[in-house]
KEMIDREN-247493 format. One record per residue (C-alpha): residue number from 1; y negated, x negated, z negated; chain. Coordinates in steps of 0.5 Angstrom, whole numbers, plus 2048, in hexadecimal, padded with zeros to 3 digits. Example, Ala and Ser with C-alpha at 12.3 -4.5 7.8 and 13.67 -1.06 7.14 Angstrom:
% KEMIDREN-247493
PT  num   c2   c1   c3  cadena
PT    1  809  7E7  7F0       A
PT    2  802  7E5  7F2       A
% end
This chain:
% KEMIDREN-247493
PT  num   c2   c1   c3  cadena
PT    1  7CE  80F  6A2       A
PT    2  7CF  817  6A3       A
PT    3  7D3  819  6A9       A
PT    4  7CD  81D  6AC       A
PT    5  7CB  816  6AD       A
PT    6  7D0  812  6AF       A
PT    7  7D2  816  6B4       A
PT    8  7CC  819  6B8       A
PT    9  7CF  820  6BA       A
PT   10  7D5  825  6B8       A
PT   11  7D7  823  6BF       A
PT   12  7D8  81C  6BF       A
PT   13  7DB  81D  6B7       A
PT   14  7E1  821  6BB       A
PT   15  7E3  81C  6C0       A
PT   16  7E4  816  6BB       A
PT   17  7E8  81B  6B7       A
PT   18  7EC  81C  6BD       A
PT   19  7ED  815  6BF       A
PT   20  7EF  813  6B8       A
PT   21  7F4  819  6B8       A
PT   22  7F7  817  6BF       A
PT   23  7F7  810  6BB       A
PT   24  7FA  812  6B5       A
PT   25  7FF  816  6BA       A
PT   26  800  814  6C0       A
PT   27  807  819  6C2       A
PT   28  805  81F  6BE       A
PT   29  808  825  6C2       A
PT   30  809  82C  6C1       A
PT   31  80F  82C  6BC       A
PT   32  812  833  6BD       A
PT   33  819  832  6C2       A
PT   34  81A  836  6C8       A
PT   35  81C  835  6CF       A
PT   36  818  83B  6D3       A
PT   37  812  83E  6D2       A
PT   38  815  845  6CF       A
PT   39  817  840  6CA       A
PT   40  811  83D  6C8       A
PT   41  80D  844  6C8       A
PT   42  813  847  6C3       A
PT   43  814  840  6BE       A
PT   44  80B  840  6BF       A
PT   45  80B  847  6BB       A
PT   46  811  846  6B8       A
PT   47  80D  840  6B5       A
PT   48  807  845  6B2       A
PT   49  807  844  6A9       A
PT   50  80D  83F  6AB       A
PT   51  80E  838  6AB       A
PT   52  810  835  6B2       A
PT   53  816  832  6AE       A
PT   54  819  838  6AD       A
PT   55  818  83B  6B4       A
PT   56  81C  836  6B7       A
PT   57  821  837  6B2       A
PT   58  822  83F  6B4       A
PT   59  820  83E  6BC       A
PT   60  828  83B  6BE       A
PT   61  82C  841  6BC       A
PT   62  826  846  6BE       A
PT   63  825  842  6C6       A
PT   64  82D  841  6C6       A
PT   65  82F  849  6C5       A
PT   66  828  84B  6C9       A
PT   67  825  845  6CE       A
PT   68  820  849  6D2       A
PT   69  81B  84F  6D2       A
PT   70  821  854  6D5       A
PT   71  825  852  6CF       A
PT   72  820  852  6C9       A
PT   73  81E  859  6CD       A
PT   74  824  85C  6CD       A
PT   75  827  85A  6C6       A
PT   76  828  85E  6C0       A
PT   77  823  85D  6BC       A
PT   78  827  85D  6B6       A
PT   79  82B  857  6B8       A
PT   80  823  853  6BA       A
PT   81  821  855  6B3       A
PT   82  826  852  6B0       A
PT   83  827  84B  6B4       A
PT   84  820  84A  6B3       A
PT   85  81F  84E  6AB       A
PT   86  81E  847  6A8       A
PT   87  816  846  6AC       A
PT   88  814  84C  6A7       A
PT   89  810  851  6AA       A
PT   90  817  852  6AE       A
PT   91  816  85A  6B0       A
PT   92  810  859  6B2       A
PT   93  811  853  6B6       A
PT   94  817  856  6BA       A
PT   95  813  85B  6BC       A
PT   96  80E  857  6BF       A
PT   97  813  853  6C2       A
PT   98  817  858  6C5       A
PT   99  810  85C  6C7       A
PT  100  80E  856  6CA       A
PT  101  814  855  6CE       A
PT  102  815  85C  6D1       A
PT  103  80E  85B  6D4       A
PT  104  810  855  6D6       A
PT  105  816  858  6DA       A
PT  106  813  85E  6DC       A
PT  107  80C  85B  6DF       A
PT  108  80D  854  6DF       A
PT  109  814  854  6E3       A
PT  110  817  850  6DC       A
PT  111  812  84A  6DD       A
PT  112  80D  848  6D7       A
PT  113  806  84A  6DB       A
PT  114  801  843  6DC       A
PT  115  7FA  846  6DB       A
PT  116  7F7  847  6D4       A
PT  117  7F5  84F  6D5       A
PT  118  7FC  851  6D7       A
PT  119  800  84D  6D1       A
PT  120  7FB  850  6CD       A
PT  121  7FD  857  6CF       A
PT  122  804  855  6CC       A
PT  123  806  859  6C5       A
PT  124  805  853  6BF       A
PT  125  801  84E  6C4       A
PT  126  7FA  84C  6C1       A
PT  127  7F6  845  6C3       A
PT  128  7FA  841  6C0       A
PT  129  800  843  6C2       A
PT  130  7FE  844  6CA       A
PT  131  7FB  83C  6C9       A
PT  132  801  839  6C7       A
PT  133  805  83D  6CC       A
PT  134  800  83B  6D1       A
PT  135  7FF  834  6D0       A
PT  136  807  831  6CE       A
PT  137  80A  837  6D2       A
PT  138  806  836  6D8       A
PT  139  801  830  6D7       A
PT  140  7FB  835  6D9       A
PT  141  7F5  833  6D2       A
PT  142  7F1  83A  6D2       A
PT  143  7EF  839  6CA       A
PT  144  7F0  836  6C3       A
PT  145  7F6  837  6C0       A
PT  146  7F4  83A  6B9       A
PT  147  7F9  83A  6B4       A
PT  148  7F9  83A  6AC       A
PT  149  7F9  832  6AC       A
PT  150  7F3  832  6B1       A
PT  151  7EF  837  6AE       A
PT  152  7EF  833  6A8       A
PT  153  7EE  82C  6AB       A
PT  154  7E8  82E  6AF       A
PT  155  7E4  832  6A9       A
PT  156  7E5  82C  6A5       A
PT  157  7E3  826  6AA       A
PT  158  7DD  82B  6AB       A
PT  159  7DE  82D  6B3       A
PT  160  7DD  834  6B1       A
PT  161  7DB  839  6AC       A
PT  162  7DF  83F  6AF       A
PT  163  7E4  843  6AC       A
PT  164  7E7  846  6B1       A
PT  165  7EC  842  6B5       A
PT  166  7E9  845  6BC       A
PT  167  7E2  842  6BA       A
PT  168  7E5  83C  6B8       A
PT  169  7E7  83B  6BF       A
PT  170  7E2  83C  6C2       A
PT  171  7DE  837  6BE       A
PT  172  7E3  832  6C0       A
PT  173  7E3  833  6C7       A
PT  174  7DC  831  6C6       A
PT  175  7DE  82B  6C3       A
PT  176  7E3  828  6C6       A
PT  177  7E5  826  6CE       A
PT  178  7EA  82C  6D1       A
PT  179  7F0  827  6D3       A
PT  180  7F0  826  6CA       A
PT  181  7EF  82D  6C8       A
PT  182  7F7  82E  6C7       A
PT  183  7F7  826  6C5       A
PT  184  7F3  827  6BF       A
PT  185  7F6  82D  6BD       A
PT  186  7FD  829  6BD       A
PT  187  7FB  823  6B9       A
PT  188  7F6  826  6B4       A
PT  189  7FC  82B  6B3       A
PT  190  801  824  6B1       A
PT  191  7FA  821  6AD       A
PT  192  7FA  828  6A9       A
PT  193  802  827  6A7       A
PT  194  802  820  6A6       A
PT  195  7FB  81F  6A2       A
PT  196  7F6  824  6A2       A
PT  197  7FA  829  69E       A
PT  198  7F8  830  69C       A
PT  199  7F8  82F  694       A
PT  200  7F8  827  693       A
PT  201  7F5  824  699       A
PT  202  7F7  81C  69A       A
PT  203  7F0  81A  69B       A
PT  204  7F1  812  698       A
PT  205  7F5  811  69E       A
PT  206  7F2  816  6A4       A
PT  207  7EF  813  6AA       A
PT  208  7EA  818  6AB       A
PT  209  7E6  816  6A4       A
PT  210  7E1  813  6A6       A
PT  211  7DF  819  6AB       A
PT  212  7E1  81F  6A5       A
PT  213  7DB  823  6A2       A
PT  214  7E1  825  69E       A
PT  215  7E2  81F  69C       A
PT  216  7DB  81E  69A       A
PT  217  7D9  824  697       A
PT  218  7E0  824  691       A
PT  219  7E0  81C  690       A
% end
């Protein structure tokens, strides 16, 4: 029987992937390691093109030498470049995070601000990154968290045809309960690790293979 029919709309499909990927993992969290807000916002964009592993393996020295917005402003910037060079792009990084925390000091008083507008006026800080600073920095779910894993995911179980993870968003907004939104993201982001890889997908061990248009159209 064909997924359309199985299950009657899009909607219904993307809820009983989340209750099998809340299944399937019951504790998924956000892997990043921090302890306030300025430093999930800087291992958030130190993550960009690099594996939440590696992040956790440059953020001790990095937050030990400059554990707050003041000192990650004032630091020189050569010094940040190399404690976080082995992330990639590290110039670029730095930049963005110094910038980002000047602006926190200067407009801020040096605290990592709550509302989505603002964190978006933040050198570096796109929706994805606002979203996950939101959601685990301060428990407040405005939107979907759309990283590499979950791009993917979401294309290939047909709950979108957008390209543009900014439309892809949106498209699950409409599909998914608002207390879910930052849940899925996590969840699907471990599915994306563990089975459902770029190049060699494990669909003989998928959970979600029944609900999978990209299952069906590659068999």
């Amino acid at each position: 029987m064909s997924i359309t029919r199985t299950w009657s709309s899009k909607k219904q499909r993307a809820l009983e992937i989340l209750i099998r990927l809340k299944r399937e993992y019951p504790d998924a969290t956000c892997s990043l390691t921090y302890e306030t807000p300025v430093q999930l916002l800087v291992a958030t964009i130190l993550s960009a093109q690099c594996t939440d592993e590696r992040v956790n393996k440059v953020t001790p020295a990095l937050f030990a030498r400059f554990p707050d917005a003041l000192a990650l402003a004032n630091a020189d910037r050569e010094e940040l470049e190399t404690l976080i060079r082995s992330t990639g792009f590290y110039r670029n990084k730095a930049k963005n995070i110094q910038g980002a925390c000047e602006k926190i000091v200067a407009e801020f008083g040096g605290e990592v601000p709550k509302q989505m507008e603002l964190l978006l006026s933040l050198p570096g800080v796109a929706r994805k990154t606002a979203n996950v600073v939101l959601a685990h920095g301060f428990g407040i779910i405005q939107g979907v968290t759309v990283d590499t894993h979950v791009k993917r995911l979401s294309q290939r179980l047909g709950l979108t045809e957008a390209d543009n993870p900014v439309k892809i968003e949106r498209d699950l907004m409409r599909l998914l309960p608002q207390p879910e939104w930052e849940n899925w993201s996590i969840r699907l982001i471990y599915h994306g690790r563990a089975v459902c890889k770029a190049k060699k997908p494990d669909c003989d061990r998928c959970s979600l293979a029944e609900l999978c248009p990209f299952l069906q159209e590659n068999r």
